[in-house]
C-alpha positions as CSV (number, residue, x, y, z in Angstrom):
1,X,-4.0,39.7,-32.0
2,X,-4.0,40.8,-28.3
3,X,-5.6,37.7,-27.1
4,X,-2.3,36.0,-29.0
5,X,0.4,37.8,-27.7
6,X,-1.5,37.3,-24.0
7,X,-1.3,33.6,-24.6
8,X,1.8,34.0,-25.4
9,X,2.6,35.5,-22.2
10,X,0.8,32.9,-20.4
11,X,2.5,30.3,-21.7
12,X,5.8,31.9,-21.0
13,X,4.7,32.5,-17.5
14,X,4.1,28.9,-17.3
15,X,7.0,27.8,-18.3
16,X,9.3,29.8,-16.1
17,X,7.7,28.3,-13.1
18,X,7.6,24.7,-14.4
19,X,11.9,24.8,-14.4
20,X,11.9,26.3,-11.1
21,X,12.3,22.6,-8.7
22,X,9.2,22.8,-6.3
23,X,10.3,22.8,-2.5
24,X,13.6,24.4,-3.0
25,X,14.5,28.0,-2.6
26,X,17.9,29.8,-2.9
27,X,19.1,33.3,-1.3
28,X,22.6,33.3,-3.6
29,X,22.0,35.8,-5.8
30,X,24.9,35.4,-7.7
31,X,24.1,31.8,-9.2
32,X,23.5,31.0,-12.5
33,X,20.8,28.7,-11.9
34,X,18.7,31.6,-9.3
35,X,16.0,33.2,-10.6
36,X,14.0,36.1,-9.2
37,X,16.1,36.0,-6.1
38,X,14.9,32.8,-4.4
39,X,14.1,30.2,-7.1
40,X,16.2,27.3,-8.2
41,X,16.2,26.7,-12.1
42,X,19.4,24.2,-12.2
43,X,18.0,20.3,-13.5
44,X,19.0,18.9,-10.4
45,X,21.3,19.7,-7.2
46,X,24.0,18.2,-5.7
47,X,23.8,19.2,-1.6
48,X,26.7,17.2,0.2
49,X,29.3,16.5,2.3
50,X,27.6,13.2,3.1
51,X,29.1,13.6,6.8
52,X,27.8,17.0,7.5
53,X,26.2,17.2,11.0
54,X,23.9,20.2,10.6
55,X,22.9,22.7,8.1
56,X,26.0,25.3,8.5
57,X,28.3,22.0,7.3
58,X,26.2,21.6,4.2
59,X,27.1,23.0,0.5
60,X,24.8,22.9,-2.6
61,X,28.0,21.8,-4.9
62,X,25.5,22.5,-8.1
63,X,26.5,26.3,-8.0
64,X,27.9,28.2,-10.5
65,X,28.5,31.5,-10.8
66,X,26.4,34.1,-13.2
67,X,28.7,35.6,-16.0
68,X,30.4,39.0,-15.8
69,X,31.0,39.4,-18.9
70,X,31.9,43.1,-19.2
């Protein structure tokens, strides 16, 4: 039965890590798409404006807040 739930576990592991988009991290905590603090869960993002010159000019426009529901 142990050996189950551990699979179980696993496979949950697993599958937490497979939505997280390889190569992109994220410091804003308070998206709905972060998870553990620095990983990216959203299907895809959306980083513009196209005439942005450097970094500080860019926005990822896929974030949405978390909930606060009370």
């Amino acid at each position: 039965m142990n050996s189950m739930r551990n699979s179980k576990n696993d496979t949950e592991s697993r599958n937490d890590i497979s939505r997280h988009i390889k190569g992109i991290s994220c410091d804003v905590n308070n998206c709905s798409y972060n998870e553990d603090g620095c990983y990216c869960t959203a299907e895809k993002i959306n980083v513009g404006p196209y005439s942005a010159q450097c970094s500080t000019e860019t926005v990822c426009s896929t974030f949405k807040p978390k909930s606060t529901k009370p």
